[in-house]
N, C-alpha and C positions, 0 to 999 in steps of 0.2 A: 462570397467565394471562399470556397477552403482552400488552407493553406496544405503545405505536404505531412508538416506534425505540430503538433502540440508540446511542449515540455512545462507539466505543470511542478511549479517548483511552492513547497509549504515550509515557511518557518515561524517560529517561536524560541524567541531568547537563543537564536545560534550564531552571534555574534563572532565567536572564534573559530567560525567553518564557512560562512557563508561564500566569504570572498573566493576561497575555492573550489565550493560547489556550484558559482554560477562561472567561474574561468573553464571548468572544464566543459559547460556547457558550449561558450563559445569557442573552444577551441576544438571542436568538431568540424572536420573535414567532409564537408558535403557542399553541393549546390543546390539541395532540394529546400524552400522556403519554409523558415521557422518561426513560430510563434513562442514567446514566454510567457505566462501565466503565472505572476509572483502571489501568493495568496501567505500574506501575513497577519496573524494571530493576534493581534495587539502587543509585538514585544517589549519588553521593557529596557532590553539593553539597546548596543548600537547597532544592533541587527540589518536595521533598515538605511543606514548613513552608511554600513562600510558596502554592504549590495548596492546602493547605488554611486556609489566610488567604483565597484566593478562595474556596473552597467555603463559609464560614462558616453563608451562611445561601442556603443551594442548597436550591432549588424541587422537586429531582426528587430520584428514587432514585440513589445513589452506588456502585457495587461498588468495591472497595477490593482490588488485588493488587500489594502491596507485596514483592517481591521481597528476599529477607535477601542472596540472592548470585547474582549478573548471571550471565543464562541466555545470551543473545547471544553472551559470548565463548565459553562452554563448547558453544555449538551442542547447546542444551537446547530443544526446542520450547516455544510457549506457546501457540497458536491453540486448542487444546483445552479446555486450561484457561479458558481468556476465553470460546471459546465455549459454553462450558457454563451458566456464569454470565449469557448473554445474553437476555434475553425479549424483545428487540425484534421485531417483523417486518420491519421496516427499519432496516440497520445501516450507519452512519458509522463513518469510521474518519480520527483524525488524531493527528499526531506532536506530541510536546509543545513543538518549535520552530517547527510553523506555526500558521494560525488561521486562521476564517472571517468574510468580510467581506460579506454577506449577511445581515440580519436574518433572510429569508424564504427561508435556504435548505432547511431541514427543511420546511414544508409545501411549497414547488416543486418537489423532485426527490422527495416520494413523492407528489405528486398527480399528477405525472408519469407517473408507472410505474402506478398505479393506472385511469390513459387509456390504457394500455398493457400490458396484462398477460401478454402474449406475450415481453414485455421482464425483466430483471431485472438493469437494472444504468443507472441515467444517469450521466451527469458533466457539468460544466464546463471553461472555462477557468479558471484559476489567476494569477491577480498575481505575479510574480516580484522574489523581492526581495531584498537580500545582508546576510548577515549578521545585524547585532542591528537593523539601517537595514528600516525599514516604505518607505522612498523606492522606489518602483517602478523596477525594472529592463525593465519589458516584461510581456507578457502572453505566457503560452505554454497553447498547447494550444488555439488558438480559429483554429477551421475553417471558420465558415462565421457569416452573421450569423443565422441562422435553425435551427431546432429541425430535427436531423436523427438520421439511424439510422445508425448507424459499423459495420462487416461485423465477424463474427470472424476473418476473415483482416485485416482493417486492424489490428485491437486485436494478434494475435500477432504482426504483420511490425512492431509499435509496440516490440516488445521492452523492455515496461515504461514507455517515455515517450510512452504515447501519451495518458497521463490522467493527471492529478492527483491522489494518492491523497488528498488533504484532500477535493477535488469529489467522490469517490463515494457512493453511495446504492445501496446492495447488499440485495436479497431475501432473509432469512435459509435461503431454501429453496435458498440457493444453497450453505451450509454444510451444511445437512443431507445433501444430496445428494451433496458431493464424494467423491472418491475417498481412501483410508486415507493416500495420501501427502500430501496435501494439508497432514495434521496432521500431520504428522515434520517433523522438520530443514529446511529451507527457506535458502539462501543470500541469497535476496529472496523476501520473502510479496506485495507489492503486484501484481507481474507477474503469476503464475497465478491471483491473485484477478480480476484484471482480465479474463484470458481464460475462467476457467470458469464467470464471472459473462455473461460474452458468448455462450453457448452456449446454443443454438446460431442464435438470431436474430438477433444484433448488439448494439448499446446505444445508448441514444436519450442523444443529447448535446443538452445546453441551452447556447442563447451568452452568458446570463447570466454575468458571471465573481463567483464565490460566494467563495473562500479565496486563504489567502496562501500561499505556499510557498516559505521560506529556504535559500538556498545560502551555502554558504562556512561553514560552522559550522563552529568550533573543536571539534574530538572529535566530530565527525559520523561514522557506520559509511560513509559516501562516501569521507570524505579516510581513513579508518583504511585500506579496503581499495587505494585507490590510490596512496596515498603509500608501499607495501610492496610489491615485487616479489614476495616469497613466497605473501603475501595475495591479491596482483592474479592471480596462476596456479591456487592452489586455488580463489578464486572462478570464475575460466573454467572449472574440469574440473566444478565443483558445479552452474554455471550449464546446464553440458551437459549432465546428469545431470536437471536441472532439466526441460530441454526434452524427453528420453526420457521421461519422465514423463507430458509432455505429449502425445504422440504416442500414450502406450497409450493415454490418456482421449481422446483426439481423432484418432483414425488417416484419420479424411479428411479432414484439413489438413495433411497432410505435409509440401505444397510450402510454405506457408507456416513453419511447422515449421523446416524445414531452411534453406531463407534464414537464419533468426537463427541455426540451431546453426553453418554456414557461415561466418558473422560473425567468432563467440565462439570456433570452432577458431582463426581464421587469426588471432584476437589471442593465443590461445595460443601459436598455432607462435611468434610473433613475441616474447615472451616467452621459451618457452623456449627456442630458438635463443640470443637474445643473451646468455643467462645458466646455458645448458648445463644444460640437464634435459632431455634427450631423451624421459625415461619420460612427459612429461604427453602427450607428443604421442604415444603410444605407447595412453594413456588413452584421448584425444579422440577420437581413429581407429575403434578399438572403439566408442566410442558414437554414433557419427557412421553406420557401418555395422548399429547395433542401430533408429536411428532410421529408414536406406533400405530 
């Protein structure tokens, strides 16, 4: 039997965020029935002791996927897994170094969708904030001061940053329905969650800002893939690999499509140029040609 949502919650090594990113979970005001979904990475620190120091005495149902050994480096999927174990009809998803700062975001953004049901995907604005500091850096992702419908070409030409993955509120019929790649390997899950979730009417954004979202984290998979030239090249040729992908499930967003794969070559070439890998551009090319 489903439950009313889902809140998939992922960490690794966030030991000095967790305990407030699962308080603000429960400290949502609703009476519609919640599911947790903790899916941990194999942390190393106390990630896992001070979360369930917060879970002590938690209201809802708990799934517990505690990872013996970190899937992420090995480019081990897990989407399947999690989704398996989901009964929500509405699924959140947030990282164990951000948090929601909304009481009433789970009943807003599925009463939302439910005035909407053409829809299956809202979001908000996001609080921006650095590091272990709650002191607001800005607000990102806030468009407009009123309830609007964002295209799925706006969500793909966003190339991941067009939404908040803390703000979303996803229809689980959007999992059901994806495509077999969806649940393989993944370079980023948040990006083509956002665009197949947008498919094919848009997403209704709220200007409410619901969550927080931390940059600068110390051992963030951000700074791992950027601070490594080797890293930052095979994410470009996965990322394009990524967008082929996107093109077979969506072939009539091409143009949109290809702006981002266009992007993410020419930060390639610009990569491998300076550091003499010729073959990635050799890659990119091919897949740039499978996408036109």
């Amino acid at each position: 039997m489903l439950v009313d949502a889902t809140i998939i919650v992922n960490t690794y090594n966030h030991a000095p965020y967790i305990s407030l990113c699962l308080r603000s979970i429960l400290e949502q005001k609703t009476s519609r029935s919640l599911q947790i979904i903790w899916h941990d990475d194999a942390s190393t620190d106390e990630t896992v002791i001070l979360g369930e120091r917060e879970l002590l005495n938690c209201p809802h149902e708990i799934v517990r996927i505690h990872r013996k050994k970190n899937r992420m480096s090995r480019r081990v999927p897990i989407l399947i897994d999690i989704f398996e174990q989901c009964r929500g009809e509405y699924v959140f998803i947030l990282d164990g170094d951000d948090c929601w700062a909304n009481s009433s975001k789970v009943d807003m953004q599925i009463e939302a969708l439910i005035s909407h049901p053409e829809f299956k995907l809202c979001f908000t604005p996001a609080i921006l904030a650095s590091g272990a500091q709650l002191e607001a850096k800005g607000i990102e992702c806030y468009y407009s001061d009123n309830r609007a419908v964002m295209t799925l070409d706006q969500v793909i030409r966003g190339d991941g940053n067009f939404m908040p993955t803390a703000s979303l509120c996803v229809h689980r019929q959007v999992f059901e329905t994806a495509p077999p790649w969806f649940f393989g390997y993944m370079c980023v899950g948040d990006y083509p969650l956002q665009v197949l979730a947008s498919s094919p009417n848009g997403a209704i954004y709220l200007p409410d800002v619901t969550c927080v979202y931390r940059t600068e984290i110390e051992g963030s998979w951000t700074r791992e893939i950027f601070s490594k030239i080797e890293a930052r090249m095979t994410f470009e040729v996965e990322l394009l690999e990524l967008l082929r992908n996107m093109h077979t499930t969506l072939p009539g967003h091409k143009d949109a499509i290809m702006s981002v794969a266009l992007n993410h070559f020419n930060n390639l070439c610009s990569l491998s140029t300076q550091n003499n890998c010729l073959h990635n551009i050799e890659k990119g090319l091919l897949i740039l040609r499978q996408i036109n």
